[in-house]
C-alpha positions as CSV (number, residue, x, y, z in Angstrom):
1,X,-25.2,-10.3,-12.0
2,X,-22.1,-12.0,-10.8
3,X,-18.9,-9.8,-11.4
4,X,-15.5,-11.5,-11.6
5,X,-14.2,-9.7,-8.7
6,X,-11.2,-12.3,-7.9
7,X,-8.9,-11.1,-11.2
8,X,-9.3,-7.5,-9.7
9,X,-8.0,-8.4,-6.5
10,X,-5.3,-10.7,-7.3
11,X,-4.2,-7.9,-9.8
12,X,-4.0,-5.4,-6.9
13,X,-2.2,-7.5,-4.7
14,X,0.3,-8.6,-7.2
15,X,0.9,-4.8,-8.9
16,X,4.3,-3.8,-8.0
17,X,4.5,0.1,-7.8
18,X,7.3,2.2,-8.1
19,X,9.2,5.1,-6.5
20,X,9.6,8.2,-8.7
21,X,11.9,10.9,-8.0
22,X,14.4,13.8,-9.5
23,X,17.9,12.6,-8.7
24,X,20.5,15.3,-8.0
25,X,22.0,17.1,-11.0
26,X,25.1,16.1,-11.6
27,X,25.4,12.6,-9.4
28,X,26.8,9.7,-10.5
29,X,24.7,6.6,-10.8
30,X,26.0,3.3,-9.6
31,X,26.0,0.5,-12.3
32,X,23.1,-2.8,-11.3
33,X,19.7,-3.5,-10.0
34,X,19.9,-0.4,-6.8
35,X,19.1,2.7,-8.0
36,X,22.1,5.0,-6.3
37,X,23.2,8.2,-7.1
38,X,26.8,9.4,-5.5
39,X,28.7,12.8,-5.0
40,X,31.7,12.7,-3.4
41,X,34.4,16.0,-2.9
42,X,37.6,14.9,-1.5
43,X,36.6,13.3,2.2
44,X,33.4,14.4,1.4
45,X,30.3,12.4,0.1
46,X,26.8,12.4,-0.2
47,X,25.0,9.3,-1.3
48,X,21.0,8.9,-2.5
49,X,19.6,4.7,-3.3
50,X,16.6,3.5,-3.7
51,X,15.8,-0.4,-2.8
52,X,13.0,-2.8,-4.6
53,X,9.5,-2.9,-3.7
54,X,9.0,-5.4,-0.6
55,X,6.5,-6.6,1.1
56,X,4.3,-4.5,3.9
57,X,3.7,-5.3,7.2
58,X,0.3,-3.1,7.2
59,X,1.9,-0.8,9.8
60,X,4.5,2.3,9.2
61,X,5.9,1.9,11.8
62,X,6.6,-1.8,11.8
63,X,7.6,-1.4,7.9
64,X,10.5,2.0,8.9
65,X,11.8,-0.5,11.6
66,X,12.4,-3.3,9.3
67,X,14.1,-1.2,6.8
68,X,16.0,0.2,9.3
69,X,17.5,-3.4,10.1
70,X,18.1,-4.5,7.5
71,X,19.8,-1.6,5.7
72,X,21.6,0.4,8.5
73,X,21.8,-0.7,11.8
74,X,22.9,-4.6,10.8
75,X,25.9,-2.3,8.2
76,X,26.6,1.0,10.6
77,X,27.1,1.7,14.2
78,X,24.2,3.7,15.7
79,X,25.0,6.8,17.2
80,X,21.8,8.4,17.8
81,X,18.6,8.0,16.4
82,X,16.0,10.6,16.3
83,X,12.1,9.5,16.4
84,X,10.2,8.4,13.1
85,X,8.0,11.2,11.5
86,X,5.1,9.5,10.1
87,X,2.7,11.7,7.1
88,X,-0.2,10.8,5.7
89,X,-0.2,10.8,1.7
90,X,-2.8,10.3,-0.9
91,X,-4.1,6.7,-2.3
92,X,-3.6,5.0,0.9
93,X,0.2,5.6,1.3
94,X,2.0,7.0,4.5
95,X,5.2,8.0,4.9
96,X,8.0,7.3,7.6
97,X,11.2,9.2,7.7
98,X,14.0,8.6,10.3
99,X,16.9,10.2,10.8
100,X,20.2,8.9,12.2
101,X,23.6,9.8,13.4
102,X,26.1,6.5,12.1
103,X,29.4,5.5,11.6
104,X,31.4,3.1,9.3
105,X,34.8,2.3,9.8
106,X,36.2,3.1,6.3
107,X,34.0,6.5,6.1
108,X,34.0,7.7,10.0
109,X,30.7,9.3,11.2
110,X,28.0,10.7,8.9
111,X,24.5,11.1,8.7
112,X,21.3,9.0,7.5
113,X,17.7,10.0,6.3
114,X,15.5,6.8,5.8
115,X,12.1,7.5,3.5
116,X,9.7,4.3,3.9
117,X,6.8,4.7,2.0
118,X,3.9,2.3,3.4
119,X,1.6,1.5,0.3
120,X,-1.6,-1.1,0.2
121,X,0.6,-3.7,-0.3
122,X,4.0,-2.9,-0.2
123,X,6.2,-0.2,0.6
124,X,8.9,1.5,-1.0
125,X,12.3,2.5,0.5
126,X,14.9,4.8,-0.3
127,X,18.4,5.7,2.3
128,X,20.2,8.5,2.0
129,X,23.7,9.1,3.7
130,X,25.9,12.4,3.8
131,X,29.1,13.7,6.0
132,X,28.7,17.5,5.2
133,X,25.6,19.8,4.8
134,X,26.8,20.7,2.1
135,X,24.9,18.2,-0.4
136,X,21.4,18.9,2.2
137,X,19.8,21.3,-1.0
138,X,20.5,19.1,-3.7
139,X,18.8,15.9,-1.3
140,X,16.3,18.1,-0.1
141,X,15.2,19.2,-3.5
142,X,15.0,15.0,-4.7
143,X,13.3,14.2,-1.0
144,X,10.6,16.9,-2.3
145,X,10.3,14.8,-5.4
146,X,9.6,11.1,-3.8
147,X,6.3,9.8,-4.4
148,X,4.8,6.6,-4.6
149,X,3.6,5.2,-7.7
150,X,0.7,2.7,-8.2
151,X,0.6,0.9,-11.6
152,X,-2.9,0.9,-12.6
153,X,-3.0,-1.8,-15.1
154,X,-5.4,-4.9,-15.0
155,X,-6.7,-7.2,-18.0
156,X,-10.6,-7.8,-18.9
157,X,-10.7,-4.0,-20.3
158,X,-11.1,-2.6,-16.9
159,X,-9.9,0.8,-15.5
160,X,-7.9,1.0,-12.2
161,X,-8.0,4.1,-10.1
162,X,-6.4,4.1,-6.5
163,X,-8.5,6.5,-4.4
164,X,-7.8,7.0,-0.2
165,X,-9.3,3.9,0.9
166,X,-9.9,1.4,-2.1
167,X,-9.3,0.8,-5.8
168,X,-11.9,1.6,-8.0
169,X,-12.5,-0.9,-10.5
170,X,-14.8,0.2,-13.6
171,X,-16.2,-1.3,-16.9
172,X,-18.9,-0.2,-18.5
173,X,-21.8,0.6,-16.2
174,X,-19.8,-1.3,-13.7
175,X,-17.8,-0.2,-10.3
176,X,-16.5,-2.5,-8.3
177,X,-14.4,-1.0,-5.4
178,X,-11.6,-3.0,-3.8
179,X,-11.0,-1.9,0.0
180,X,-6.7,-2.1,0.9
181,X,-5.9,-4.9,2.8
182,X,-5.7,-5.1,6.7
183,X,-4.2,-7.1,9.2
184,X,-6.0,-9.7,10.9
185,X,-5.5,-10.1,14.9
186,X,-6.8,-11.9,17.6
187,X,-9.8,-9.6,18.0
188,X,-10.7,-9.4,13.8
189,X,-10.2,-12.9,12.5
190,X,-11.7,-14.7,9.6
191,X,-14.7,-15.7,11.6
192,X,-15.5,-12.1,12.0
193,X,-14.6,-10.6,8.7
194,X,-17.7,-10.7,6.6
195,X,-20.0,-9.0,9.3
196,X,-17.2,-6.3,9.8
197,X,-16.9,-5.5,6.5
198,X,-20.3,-5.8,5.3
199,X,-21.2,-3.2,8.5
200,X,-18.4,-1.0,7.4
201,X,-18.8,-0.8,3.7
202,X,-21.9,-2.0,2.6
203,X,-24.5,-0.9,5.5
204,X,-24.1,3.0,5.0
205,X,-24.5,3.2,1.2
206,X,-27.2,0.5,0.6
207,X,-30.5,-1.0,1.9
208,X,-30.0,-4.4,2.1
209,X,-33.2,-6.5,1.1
210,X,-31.7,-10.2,1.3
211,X,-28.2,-11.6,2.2
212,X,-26.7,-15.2,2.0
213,X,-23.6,-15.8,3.3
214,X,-21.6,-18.4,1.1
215,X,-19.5,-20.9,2.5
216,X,-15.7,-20.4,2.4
217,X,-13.7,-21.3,-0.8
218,X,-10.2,-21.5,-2.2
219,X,-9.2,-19.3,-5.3
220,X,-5.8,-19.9,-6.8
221,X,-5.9,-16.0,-8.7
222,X,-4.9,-14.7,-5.4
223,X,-1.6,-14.7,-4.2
224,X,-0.2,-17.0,-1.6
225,X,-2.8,-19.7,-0.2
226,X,-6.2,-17.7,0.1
227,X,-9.4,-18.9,1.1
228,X,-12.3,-16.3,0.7
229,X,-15.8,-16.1,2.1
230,X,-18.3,-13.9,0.5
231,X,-22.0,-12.6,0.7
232,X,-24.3,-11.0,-1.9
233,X,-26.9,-8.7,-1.7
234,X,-30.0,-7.3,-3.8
235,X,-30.0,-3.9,-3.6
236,X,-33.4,-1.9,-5.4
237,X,-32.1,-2.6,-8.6
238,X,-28.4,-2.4,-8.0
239,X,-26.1,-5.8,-7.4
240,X,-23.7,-5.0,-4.2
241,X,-21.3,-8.1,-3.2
242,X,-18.5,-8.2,-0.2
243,X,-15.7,-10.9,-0.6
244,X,-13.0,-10.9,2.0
245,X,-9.9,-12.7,1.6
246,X,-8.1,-14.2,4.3
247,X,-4.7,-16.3,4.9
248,X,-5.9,-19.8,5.9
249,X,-3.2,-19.5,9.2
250,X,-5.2,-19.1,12.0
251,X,-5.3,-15.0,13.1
252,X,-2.1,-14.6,10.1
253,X,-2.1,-12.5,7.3
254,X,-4.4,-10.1,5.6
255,X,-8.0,-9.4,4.3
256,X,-9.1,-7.9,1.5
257,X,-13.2,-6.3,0.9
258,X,-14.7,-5.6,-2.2
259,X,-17.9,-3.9,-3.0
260,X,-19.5,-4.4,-6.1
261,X,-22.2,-2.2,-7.6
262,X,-24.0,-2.0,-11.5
263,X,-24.0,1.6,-10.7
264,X,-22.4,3.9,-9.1
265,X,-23.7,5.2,-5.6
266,X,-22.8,9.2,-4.7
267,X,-24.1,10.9,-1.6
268,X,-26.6,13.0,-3.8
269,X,-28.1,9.6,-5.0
270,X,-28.8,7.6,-1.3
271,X,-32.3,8.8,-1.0
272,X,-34.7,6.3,0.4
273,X,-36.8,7.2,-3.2
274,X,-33.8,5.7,-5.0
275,X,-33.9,2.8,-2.9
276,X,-37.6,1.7,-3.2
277,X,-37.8,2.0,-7.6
């Protein structure tokens, strides 16, 4: 049984997810597309936005330091910078937060708190900017309340469900389980991927009793240009399959693993019993 695995995957890459939070009571929201919620008393002002969806680089750290380009130190002049906190959060997301002392001609100095949420695929970014401590509760109570939200829709009647280290497809008797992307370096490149993966994923829950490795092929239902190489596997009477996707740049971009499985497989279930029906 073949599963059409590539939908699922170009559906995960291409999801954009959200950031939800509890603005402060009472704020004003700024009119257009950046969600931004302002209080200001007199000289005083406290200010709380949140940017569109963008692109990951696969690494916190790298995806804090862009946002901190690009949305205060190429606007504000750095006065001191304190070092990124980085915590790990459910479904694959990590969070970076980095604080900052700034100042701005036309508002003197003040303070920012930049929240980069590193997702699968993207990450999600909101800035917030204050000159008295005054507004810290109300911004500490809608800090508490940012999380990352993955939209788990896809078409053919199956049901999405991000988990820690994949997205579980399933349909019927069917799971297929889509691993988050990861960079590719000099050291894993696409020569390398199938083997890695298949030892990683597919090795400790099956016995494998045959394996072909396909040839590479293109697949325009992934994003960007993709090529893919893939291997399939008999397993007792259970269908397992590992497709990585790879950016045809030599050493660039990312790869993607999916296991595919007609059932199931739990920790209570490998027995070596199972395996040999």
């Amino acid at each position: 049984m073949r599963l059409s695995i590539f939908p699922l995957i170009a559906s995960t890459l291409s999801a954009q997810p959200s950031l939800q939070f509890t603005p402060p009571p009472n704020w004003n929201s700024t009119p257009g597309n950046l969600k931004a919620f302002v209080r200001t008393d007199g000289p005083t002002f406290a200010q709380l936005a949140v940017y569109d969806p963008a692109a990951t680089t696969g690494d916190p750290v790298k995806d804090s330091a862009a946002d901190f380009k690009s949305i205060v130190s190429s606007k504000y002049t750095i006065r001191s910078t304190a070092s990124p906190v980085i915590t790990n959060l459910p479904n694959g997301w990590r969070l970076t937060v980095t604080t900052s002392e700034v100042s701005f001609p036309a508002t003197g100095n003040f303070s920012t708190v930049l929240h980069t949420f590193s997702g699968p695929t993207h990450r999600l970014t909101a800035l917030s900017s204050y000159n008295s401590d005054r507004y810290r509760p109300e911004l500490n109570a809608s800090w508490q309340s940012l999380r990352p939200t993955d939209r788990p829709t896809t078409s053919s009647n199956w049901t999405l469900n991000p988990e820690a280290e994949s997205v579980r497809f399933t349909q019927a008797n069917n799971t297929v389980f889509v691993y988050y992307p990861i960079s590719i370096t000099d050291r894993l490149h696409p020569g390398d991927l199938v083997d890695a993966f298949w030892a990683h994923l597919v090795d400790p829950a099956f016995r494998t009793l045959n394996r072909t490795k396909l040839r590479p092929e293109a697949y325009s239902s992934a994003p960007a240009n993709f090529s893919s190489g893939y291997v399939d596997s008999n397993v007792g009477r259970r269908f397992a399959a590992l497709i990585v996707l790879a950016n045809t740049g030599r050493y660039t971009g990312l790869a993607v693993a999916a296991v595919a499985a007609r059932l199931e497989l739990t920790p209570d279930s490998r027995t070596e019993t199972e395996y040999d029906r």
